[in-house]
N, CA and C atoms as a LAMMPS dump frame, in Angstrom:
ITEM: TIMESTEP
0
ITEM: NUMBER OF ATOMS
582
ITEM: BOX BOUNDS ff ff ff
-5.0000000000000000e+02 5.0000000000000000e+02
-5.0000000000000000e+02 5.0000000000000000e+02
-5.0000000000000000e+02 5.0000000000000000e+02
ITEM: ATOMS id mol type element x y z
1 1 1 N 450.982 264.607 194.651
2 1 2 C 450.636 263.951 193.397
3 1 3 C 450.936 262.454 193.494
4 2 1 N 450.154 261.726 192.752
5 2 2 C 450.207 260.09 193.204
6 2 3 C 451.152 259.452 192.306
7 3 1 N 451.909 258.617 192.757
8 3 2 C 452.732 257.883 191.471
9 3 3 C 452.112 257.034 191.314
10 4 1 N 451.27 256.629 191.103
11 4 2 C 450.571 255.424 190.299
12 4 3 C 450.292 255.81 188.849
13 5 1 N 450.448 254.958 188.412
14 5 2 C 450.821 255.036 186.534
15 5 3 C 449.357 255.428 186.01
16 6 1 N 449.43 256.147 185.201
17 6 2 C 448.19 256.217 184.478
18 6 3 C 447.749 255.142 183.303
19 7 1 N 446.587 254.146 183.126
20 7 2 C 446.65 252.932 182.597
21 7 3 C 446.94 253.765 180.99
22 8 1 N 447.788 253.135 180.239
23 8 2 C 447.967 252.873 178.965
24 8 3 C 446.969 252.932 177.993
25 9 1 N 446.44 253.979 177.767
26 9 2 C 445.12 253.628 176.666
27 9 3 C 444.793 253.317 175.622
28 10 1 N 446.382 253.532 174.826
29 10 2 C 446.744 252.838 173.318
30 10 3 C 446.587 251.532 173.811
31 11 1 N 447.314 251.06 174.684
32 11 2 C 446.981 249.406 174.927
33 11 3 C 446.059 248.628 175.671
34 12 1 N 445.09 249.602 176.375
35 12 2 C 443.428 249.169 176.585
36 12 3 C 442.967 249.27 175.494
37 13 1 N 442.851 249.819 174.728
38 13 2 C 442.209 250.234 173.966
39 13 3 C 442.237 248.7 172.74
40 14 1 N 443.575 248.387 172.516
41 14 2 C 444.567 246.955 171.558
42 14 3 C 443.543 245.974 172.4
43 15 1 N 443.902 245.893 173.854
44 15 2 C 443.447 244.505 174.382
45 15 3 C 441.745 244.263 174.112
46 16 1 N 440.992 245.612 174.331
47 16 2 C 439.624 245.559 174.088
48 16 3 C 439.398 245.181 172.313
49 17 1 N 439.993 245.541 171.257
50 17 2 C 440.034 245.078 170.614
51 17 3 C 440.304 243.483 170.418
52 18 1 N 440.981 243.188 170.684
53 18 2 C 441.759 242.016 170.641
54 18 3 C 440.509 240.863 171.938
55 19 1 N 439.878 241.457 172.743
56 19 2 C 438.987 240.699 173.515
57 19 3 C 437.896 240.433 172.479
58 20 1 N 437.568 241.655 171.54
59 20 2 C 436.041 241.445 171.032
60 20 3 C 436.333 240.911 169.796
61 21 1 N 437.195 240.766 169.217
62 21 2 C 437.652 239.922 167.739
63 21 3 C 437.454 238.505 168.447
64 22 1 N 438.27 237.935 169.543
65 22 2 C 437.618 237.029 170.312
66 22 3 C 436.02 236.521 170.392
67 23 1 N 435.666 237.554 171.169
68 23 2 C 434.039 237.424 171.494
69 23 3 C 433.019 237.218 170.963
70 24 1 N 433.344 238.089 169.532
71 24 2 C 432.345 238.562 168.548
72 24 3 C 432.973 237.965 166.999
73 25 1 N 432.92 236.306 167.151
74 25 2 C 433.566 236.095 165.804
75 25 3 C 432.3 235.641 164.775
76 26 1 N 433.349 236.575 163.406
77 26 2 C 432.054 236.713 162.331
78 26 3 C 431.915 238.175 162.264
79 27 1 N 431.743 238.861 163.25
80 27 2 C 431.181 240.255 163.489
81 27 3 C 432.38 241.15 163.311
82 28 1 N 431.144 241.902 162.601
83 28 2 C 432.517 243.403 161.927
84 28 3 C 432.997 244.445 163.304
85 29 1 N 433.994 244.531 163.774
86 29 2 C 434.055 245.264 164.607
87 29 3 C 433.798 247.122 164.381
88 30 1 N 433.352 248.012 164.651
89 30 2 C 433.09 249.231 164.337
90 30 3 C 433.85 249.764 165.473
91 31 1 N 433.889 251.205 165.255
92 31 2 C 435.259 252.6 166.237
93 31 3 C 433.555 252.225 167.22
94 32 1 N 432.495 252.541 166.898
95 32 2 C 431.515 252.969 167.899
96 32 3 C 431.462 251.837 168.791
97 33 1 N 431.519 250.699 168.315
98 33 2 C 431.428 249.39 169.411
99 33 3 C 432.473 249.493 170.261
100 34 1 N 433.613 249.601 169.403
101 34 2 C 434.625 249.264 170.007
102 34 3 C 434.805 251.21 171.52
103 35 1 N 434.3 252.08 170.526
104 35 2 C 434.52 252.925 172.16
105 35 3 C 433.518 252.829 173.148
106 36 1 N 432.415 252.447 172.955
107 36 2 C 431.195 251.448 173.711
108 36 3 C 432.002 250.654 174.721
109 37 1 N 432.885 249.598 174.086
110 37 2 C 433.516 248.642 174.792
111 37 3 C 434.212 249.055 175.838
112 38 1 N 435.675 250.391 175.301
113 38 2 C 436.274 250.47 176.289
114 38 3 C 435.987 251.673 177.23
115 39 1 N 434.829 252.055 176.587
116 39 2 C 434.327 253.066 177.252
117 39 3 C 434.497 254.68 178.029
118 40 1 N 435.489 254.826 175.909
119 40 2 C 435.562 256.226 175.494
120 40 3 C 434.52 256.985 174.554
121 41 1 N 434.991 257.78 174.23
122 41 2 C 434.253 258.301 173.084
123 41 3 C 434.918 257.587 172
124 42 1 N 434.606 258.106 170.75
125 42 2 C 434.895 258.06 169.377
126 42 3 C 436.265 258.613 169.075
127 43 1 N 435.532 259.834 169.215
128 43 2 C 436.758 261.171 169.537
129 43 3 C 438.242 260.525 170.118
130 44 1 N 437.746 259.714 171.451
131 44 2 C 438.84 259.454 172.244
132 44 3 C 439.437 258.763 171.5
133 45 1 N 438.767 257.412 170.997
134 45 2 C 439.958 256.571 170.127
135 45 3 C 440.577 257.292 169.21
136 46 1 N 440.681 257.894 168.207
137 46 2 C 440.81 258.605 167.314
138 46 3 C 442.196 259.54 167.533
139 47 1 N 442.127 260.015 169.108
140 47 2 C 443.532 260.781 169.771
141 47 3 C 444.588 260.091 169.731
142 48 1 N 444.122 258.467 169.826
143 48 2 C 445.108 257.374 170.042
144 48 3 C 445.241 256.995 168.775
145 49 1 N 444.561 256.706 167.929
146 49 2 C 444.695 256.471 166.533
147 49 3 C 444.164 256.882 165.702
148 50 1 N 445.17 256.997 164.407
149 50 2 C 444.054 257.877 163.638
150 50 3 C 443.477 257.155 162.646
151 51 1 N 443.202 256.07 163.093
152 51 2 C 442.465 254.992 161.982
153 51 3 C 442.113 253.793 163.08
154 52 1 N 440.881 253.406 162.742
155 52 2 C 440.721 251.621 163.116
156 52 3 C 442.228 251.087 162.257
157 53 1 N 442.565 251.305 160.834
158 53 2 C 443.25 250.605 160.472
159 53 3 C 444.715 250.325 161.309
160 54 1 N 445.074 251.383 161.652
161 54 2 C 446.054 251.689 162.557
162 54 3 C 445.769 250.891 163.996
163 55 1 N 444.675 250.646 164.563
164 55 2 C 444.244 249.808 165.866
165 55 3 C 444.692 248.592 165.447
166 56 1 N 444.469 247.792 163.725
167 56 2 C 444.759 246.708 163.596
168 56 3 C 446.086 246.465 163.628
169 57 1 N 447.049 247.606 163.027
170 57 2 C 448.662 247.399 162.636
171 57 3 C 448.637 247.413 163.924
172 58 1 N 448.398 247.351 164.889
173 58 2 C 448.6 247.99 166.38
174 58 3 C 449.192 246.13 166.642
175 59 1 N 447.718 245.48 166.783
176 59 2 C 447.519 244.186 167.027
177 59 3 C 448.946 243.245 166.352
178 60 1 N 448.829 243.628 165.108
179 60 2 C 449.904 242.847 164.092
180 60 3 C 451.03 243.26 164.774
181 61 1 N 451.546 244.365 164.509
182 61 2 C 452.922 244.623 165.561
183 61 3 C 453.234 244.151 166.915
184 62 1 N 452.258 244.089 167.574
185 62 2 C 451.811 243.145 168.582
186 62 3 C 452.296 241.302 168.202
187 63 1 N 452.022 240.409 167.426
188 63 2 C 451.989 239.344 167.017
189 63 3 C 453.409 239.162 166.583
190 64 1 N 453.785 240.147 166.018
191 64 2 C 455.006 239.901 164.903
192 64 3 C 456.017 239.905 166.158
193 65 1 N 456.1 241.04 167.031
194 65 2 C 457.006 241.167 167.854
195 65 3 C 456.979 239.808 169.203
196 66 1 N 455.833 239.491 169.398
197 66 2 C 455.487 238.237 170.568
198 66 3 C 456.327 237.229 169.756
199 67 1 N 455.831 236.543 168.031
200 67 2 C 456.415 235.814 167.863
201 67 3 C 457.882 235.635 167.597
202 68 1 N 458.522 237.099 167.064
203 68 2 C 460.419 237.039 167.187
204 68 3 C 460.817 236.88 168.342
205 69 1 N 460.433 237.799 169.31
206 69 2 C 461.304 237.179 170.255
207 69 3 C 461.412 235.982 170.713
208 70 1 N 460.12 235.681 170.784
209 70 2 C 460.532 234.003 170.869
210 70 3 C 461.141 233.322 170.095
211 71 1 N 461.005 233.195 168.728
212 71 2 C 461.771 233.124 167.883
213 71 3 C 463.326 233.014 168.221
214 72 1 N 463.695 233.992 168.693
215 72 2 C 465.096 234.436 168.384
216 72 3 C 465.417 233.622 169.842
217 73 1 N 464.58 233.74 170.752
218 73 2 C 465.355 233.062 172.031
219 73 3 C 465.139 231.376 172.243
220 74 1 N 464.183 231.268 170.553
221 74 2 C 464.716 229.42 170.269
222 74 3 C 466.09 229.137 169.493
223 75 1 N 466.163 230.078 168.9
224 75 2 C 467.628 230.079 167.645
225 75 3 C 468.72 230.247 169.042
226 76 1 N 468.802 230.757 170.046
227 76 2 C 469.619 231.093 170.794
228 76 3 C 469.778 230.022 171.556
229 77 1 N 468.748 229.209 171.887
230 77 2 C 469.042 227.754 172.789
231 77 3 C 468.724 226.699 172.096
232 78 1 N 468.292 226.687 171.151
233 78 2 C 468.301 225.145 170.779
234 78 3 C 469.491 225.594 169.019
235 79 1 N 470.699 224.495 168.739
236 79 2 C 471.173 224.022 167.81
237 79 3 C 470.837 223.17 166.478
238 80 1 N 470.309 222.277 167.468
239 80 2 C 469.678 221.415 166.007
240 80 3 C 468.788 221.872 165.402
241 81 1 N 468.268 221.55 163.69
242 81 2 C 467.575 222.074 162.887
243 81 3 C 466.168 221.697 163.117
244 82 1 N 465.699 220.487 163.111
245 82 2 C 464.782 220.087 163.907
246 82 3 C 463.881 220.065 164.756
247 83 1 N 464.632 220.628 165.799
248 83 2 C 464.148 221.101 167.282
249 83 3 C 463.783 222.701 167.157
250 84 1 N 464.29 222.99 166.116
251 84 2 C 464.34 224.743 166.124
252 84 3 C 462.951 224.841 165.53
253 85 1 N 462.686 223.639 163.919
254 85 2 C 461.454 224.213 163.275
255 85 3 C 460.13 223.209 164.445
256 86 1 N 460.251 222.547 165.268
257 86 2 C 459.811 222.17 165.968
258 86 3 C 458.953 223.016 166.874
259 87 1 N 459.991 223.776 167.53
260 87 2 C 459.803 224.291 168.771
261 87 3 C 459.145 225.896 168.1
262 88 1 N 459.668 226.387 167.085
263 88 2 C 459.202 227.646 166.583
264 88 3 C 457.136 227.244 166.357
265 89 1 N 457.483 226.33 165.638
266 89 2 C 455.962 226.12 164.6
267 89 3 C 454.816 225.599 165.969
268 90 1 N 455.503 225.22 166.659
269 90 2 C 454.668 224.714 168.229
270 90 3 C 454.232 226.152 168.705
271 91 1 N 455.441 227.482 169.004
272 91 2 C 454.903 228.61 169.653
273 91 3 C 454.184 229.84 169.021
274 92 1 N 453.971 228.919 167.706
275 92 2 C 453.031 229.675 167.044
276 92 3 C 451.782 229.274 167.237
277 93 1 N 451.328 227.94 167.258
278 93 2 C 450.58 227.324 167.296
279 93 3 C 449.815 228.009 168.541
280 94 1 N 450.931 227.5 169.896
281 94 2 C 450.192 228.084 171.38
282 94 3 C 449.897 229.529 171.325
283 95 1 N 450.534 230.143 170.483
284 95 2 C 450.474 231.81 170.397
285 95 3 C 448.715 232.047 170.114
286 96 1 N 448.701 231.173 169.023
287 96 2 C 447.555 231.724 168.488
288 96 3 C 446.444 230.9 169.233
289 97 1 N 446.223 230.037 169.747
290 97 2 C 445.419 229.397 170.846
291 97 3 C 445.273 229.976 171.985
292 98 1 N 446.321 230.845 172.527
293 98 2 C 446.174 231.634 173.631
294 98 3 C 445.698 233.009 173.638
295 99 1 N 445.913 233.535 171.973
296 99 2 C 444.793 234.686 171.548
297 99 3 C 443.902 234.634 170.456
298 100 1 N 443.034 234.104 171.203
299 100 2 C 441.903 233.787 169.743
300 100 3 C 441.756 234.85 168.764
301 101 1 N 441.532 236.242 169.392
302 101 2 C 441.696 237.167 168.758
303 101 3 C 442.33 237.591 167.567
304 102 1 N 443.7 237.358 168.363
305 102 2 C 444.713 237.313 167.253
306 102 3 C 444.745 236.305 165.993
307 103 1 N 443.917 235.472 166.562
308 103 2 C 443.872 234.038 165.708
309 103 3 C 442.782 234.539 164.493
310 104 1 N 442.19 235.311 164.713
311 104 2 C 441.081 235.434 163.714
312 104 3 C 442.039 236.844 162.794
313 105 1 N 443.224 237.887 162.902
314 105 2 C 443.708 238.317 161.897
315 105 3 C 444.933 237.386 161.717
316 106 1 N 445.366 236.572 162.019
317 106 2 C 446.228 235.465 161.5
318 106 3 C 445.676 235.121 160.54
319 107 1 N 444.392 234.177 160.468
320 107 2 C 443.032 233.767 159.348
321 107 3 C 442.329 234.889 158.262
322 108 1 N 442.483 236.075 158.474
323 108 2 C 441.888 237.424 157.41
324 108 3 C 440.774 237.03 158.068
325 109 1 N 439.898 236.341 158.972
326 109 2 C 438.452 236.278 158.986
327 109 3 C 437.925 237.372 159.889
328 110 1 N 439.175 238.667 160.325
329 110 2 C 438.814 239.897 160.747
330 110 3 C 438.885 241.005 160.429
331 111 1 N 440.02 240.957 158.988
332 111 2 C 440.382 241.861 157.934
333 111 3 C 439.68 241.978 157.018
334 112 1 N 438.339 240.573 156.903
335 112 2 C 437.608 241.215 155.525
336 112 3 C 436.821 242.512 155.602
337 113 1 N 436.755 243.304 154.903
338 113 2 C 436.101 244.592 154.607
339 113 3 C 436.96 245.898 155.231
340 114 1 N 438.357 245.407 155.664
341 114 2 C 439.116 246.581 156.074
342 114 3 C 440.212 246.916 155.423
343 115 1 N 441.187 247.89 155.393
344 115 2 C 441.87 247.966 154.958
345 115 3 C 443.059 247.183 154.213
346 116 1 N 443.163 247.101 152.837
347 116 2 C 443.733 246.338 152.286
348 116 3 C 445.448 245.682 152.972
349 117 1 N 445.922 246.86 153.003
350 117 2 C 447.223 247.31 153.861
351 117 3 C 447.22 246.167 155.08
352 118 1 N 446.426 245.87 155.425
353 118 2 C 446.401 245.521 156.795
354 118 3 C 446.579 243.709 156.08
355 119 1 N 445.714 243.448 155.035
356 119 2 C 446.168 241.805 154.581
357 119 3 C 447.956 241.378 154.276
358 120 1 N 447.877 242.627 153.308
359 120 2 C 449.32 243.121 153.225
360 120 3 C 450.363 242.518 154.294
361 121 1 N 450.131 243.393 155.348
362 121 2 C 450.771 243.166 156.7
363 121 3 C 451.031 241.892 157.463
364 122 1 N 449.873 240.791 157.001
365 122 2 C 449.622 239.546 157.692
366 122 3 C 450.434 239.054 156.589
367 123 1 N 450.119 238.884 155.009
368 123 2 C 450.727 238.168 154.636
369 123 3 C 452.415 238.463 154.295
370 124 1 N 452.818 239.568 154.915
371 124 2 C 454.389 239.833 155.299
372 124 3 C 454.949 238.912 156.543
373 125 1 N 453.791 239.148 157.457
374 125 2 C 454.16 238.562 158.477
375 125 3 C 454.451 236.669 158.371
376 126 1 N 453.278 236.23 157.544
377 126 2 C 453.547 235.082 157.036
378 126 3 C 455.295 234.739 156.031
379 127 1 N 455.363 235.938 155.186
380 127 2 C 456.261 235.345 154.904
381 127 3 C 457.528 235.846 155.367
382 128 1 N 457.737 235.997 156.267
383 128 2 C 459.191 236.881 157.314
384 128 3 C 458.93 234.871 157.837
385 129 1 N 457.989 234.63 158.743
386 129 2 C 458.162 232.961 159.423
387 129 3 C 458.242 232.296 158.233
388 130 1 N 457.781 232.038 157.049
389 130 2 C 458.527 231.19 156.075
390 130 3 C 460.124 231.099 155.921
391 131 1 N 460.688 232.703 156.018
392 131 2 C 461.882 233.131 155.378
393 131 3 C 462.535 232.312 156.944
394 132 1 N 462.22 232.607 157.719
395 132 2 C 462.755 231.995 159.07
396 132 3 C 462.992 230.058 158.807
397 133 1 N 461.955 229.214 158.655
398 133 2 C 462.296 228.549 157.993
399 133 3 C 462.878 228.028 157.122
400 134 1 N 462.865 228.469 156.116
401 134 2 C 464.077 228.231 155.134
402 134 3 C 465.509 228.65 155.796
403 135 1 N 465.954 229.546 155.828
404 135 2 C 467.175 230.053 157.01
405 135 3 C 467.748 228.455 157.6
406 136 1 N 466.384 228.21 158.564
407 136 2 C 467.129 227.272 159.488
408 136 3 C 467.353 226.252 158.926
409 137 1 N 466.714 225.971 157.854
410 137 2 C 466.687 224.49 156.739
411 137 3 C 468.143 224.496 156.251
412 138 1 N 467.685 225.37 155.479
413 138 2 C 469.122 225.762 154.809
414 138 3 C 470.542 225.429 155.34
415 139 1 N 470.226 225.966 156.769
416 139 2 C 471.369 225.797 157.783
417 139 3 C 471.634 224.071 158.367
418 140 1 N 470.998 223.467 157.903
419 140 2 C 471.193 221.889 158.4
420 140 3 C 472.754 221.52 157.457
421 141 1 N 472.847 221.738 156.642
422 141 2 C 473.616 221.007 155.654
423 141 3 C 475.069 221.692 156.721
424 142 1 N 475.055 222.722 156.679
425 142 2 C 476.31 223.065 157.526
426 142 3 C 476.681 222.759 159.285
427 143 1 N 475.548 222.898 160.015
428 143 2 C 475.468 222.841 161.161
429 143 3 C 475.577 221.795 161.044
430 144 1 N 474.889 220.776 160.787
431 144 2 C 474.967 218.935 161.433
432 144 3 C 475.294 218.017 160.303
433 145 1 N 475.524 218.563 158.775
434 145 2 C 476.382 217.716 157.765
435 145 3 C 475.036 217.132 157.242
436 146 1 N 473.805 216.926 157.339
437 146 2 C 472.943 216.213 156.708
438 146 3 C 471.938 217.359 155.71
439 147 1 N 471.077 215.809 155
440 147 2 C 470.616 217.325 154.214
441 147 3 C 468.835 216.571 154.028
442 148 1 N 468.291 217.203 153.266
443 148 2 C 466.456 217.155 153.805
444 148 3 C 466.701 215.824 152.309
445 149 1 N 464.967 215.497 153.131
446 149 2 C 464.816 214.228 151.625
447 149 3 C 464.076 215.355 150.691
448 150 1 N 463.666 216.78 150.899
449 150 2 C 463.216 217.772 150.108
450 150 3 C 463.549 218.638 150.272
451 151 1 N 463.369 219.411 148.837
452 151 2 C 463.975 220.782 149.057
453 151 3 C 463.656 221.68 150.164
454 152 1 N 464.824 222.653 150.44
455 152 2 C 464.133 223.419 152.029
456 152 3 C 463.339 224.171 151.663
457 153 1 N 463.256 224.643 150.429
458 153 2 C 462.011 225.601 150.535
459 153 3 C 460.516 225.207 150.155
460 154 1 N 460.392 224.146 149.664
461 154 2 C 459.282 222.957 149.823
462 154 3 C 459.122 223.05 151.514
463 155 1 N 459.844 221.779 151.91
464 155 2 C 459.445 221.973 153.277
465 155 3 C 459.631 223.084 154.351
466 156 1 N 459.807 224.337 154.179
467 156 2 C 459.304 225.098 154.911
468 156 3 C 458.04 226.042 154.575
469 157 1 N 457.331 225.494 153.124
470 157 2 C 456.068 226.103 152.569
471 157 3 C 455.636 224.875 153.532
472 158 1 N 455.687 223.904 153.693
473 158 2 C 454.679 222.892 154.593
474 158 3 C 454.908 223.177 156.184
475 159 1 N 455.747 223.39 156.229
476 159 2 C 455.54 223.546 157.859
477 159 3 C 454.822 224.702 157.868
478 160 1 N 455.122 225.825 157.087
479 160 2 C 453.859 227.46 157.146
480 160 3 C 452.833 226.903 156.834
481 161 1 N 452.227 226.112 156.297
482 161 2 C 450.944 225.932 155.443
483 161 3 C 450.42 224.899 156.482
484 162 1 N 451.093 223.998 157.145
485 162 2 C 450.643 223.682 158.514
486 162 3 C 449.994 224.475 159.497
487 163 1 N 450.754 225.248 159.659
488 163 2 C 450.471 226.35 161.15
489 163 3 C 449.616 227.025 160.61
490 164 1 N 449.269 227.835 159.156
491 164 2 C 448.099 228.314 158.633
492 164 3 C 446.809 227.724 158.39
493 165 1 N 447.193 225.923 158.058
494 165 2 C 445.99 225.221 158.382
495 165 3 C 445.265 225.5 159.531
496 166 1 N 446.378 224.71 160.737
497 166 2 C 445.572 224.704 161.85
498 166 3 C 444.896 225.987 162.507
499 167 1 N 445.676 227.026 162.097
500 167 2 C 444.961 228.711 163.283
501 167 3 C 443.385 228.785 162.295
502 168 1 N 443.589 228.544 160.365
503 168 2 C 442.428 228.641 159.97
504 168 3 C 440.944 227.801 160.75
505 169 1 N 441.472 226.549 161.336
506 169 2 C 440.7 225.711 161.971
507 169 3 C 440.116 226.047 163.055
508 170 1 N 440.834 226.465 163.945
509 170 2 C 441.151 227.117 165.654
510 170 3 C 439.697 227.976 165.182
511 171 1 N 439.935 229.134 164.12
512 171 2 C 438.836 230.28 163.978
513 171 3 C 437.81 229.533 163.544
514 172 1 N 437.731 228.649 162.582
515 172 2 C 436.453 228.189 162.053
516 172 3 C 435.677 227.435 163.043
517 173 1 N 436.222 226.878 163.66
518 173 2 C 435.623 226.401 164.869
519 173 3 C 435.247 226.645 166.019
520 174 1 N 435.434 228.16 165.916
521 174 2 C 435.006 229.176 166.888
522 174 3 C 435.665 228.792 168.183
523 175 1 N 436.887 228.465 167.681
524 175 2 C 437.823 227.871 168.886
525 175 3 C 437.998 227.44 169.44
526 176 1 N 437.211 225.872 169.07
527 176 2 C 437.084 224.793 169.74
528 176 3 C 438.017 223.693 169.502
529 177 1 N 438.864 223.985 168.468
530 177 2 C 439.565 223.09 167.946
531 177 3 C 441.201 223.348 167.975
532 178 1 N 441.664 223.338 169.279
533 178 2 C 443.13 223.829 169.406
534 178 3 C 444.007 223.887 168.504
535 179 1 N 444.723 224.654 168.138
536 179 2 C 445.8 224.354 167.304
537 179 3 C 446.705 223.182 168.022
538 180 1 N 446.988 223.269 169.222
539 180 2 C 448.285 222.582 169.226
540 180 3 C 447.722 220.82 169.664
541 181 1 N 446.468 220.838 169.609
542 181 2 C 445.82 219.859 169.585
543 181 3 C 446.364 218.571 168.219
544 182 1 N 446.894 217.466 169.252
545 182 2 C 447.9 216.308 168.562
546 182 3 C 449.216 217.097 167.915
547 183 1 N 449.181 217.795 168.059
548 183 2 C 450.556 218.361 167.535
549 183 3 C 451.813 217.481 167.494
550 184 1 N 451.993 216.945 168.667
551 184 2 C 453.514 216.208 168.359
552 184 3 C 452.938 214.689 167.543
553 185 1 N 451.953 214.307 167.729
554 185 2 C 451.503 212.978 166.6
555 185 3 C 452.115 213.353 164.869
556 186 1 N 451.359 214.861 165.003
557 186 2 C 451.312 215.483 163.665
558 186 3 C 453.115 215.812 162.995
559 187 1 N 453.596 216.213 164.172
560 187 2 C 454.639 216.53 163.575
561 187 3 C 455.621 215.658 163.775
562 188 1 N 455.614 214.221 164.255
563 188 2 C 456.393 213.251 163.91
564 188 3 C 456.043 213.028 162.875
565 189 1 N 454.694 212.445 162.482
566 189 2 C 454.769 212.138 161.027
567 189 3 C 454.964 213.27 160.016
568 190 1 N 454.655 214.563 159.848
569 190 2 C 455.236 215.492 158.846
570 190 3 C 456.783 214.991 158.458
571 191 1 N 457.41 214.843 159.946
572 191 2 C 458.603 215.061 159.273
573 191 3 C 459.738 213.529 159.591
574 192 1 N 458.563 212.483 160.061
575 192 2 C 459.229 211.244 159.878
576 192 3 C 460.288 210.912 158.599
577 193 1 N 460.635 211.491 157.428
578 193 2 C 461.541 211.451 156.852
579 193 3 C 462.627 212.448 156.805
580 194 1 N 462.852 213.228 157.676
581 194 2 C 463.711 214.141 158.104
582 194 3 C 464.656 214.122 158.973
């Protein structure tokens, strides 16, 4: 018997998704395209999930988990407050530039007509990285003795509403328009009074 792994089909199955949200932007993805794509049955996807909706939480759990850990292993090396909402709001940025896919349920412009649950999910996910922000804001006054020229929870609705600008852009532009494109121009001046 061979030890070679048998490929993962819950997660062929995610990446083929996640290729054609890419590929096919605008376009409703369907179970039939999508087992077309990876070139099961219907049936087959269905063993693996028992919902498209469930293929999407698939993706999101996917996103949420890429972006904590990183997350957590910026809180772990960098101290200053600054550098933290810096360096976080940057690897979101590249996150979502490096999966367009993903970039289009970041934007809902792949969730319209699907399960409600699933907007739900994004806009949790949005606000878990707000709550992360504020956290670290918050934490300036103690860590380094200084304090914001605005409230922290003002400016950490702008740094989210930043990074939601730009991924909305990234998709509308059919991804021609990087997120992290001028980024450090942008975010000296955001936070030139900080």
């Amino acid at each position: 018997m061979s030890d070679n792994k048998k490929p993962n089909r819950k997660q062929q199955i995610l990446e083929c998704l996640a290729h054609m949200l890419e590929t096919s932007p605008g376009q409703r993805i369907t179970t039939a395209k999508l087992a077309g794509e990876v070139g099961f049955s219907e049936a087959a996807l269905y063993r693996h999930f028992p919902s498209k909706a469930r293929m999407f939480e698939g993706l999101i759990e996917y996103i949420e988990e890429s972006l904590f850990s990183r997350i957590n292993l910026i809180l772990a090396d960098q101290k200053e407050t600054m550098v933290r909402c810096h360096h976080i709001t940057h690897v979101i940025l590249v996150f979502a530039e490096r999966n367009p896919g993903m970039s289009r349920i970041l934007a809902g412009d792949a969730l319209v007509g699907e399960n409600e649950r699933l907007r739900v999910r994004v806009h949790q996910l949005f606000e878990k990285l707000e709550t992360q922000f504020k956290q670290i804001l918050r934490e300036r006054k103690l860590r380094e003795g200084k304090g914001l020229p605005i409230n922290e929870l003002a400016l950490a609705n702008i740094i989210l509403a930043f990074c939601e600008g730009k991924i909305s852009q990234y998709v509308r532009s059919g991804f021609e328009k990087k997120p992290s494109d001028s980024f450090a121009e942008q975010w000296q001046f955001l936070m030139s009074g900080c």
